[in-house]
N, C-alpha and C positions, 0 to 999 in steps of 0.2 A: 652433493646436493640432496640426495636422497637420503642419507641417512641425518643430515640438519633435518631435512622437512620428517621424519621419522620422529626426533627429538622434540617437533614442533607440535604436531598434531594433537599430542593429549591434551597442551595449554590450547589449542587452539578451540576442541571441542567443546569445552565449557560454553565459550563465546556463540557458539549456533547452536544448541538443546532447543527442540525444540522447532528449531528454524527448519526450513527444505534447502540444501546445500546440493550442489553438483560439481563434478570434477571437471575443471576447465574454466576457460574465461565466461564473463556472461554474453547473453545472444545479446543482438541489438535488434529490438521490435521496431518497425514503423510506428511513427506518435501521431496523431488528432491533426491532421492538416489543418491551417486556419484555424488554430485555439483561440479561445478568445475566454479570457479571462475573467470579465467581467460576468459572462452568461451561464459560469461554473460555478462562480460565488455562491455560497449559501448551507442549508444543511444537504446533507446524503448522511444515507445508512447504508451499512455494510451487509451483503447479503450472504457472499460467500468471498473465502479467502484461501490462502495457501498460510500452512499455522504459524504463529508469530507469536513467540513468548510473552512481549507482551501486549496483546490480546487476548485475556483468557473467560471473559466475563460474555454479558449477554445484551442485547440492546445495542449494539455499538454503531453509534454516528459522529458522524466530523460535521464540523461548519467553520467554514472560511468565510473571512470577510479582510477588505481591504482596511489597511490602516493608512493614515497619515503620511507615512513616510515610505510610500508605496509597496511597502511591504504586506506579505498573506497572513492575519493570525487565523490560526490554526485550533478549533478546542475539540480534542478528540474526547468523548465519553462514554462510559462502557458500566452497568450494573454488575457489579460483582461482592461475592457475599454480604450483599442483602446491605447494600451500600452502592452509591452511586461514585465511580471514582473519574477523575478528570487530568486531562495532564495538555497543555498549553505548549503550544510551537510556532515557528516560524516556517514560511516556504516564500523561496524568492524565484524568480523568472530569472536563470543562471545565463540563456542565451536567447537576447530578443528575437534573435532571428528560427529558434527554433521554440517557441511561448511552452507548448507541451508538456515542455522538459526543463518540470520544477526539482526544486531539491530543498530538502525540509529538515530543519533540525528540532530537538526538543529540549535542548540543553546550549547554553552559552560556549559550554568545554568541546562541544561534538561537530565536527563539522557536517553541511548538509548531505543529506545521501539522495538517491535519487527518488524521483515521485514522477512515473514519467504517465502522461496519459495518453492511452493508446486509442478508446475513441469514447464517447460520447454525444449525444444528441442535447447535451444541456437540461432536460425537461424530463426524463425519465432514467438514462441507466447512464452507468460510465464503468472503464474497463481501468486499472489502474498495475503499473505495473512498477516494482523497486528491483535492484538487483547491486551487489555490491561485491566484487571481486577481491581476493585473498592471496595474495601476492600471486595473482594468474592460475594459481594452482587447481584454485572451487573457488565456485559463487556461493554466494546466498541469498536467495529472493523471493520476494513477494511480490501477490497478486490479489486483488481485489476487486471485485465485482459488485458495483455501487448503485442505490436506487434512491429515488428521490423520492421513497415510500418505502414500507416494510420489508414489501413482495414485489417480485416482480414474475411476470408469467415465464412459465417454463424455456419456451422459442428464445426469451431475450436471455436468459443465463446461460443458452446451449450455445447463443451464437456470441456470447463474451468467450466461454471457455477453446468455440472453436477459433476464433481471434487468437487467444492466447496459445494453443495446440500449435498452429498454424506457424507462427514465431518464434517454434520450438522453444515455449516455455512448458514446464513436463507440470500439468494438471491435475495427476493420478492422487494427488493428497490434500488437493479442494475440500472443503469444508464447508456448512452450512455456518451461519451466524444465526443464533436461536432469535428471533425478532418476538416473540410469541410474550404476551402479557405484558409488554412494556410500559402501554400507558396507563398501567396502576399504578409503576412503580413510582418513588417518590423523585 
């Protein structure tokens, strides 16, 4: 076993450059009691994240809204070199009984990963958490910390991160999301 996963790891690294990976399975956080779906709808910006390849630009927010066929689209957009760039997904409610814990693809070929949300107030910030296991061996995940504005004050980012710490998700390579000059850009 050890010398296959030996043989495995260079093909593998390619695939998380970039990512935050950990050895082991992923944690399981507690997700947003009583989600409610409809009072999440809308835009958020990204304020801070754990780094994600592709994420590499500045400005970045999502807006979800309901379609027809009860499904989330998804349009995530992010200014990078000196271009606005856009990329279109999907997120479905994988178990009614836990709403929280969506899972979102961006591609037809890909199946959904997870989007799970850990908590929000709907009207100001939301704590957002992905993780995706590797045949048990390491994860690799994301975390975001989402505002329904730019900025959000200091207290609210300390007690996402502490949510996230708490869940033993490892926060030490959190990142700011530059929000700064956005609404000049085009």
């Amino acid at each position: 076993m050890k010398a296959s996963f030996a043989l495995l790891l260079p093909l593998l690294l390619p695939l998380v450059s970039g990512q935050v990976f950990h050895w082991g399975p992923c944690p399981e956080p507690v997700v947003q009691p009583n989600f409610n779906l409809q009072k999440y709808l809308g835009k958020w910006y990204e304020i801070e994240k754990l780094p994600a390849s592709f994420e590499r630009g500045k400005c970045i927010e999502a807006n979800y809204s309901l379609r027809a066929d009860g499904t989330i689209k998804v349009l995530n957009t992010e200014f990078l070199k000196g271009r606005v760039r856009s990329i279109e997904g999907t997120a479905v409610v994988q178990d009614i009984k836990e709403p929280a814990k969506l899972g979102v693809s961006f591609s037809y070929f890909t199946p959904y990963s997870p989007y799970w949300v850990l908590s929000t107030d709907y009207v100001t910030s939301a704590v957002v958490y992905s993780c995706t296991d590797v045949v048990r061996l390491f994860h690799v995940d994301f975390a975001w910390i989402l505002g329904r504005t730019r900025t959000l004050p200091e207290t609210t980012i300390n007690f996402a991160k502490n949510m996230l710490a708490s869940d033993n998700i490892d926060i030490s390579k959190m990142i700011l999301t530059d929000q700064q000059g956005c609404e000049k850009e085009p």
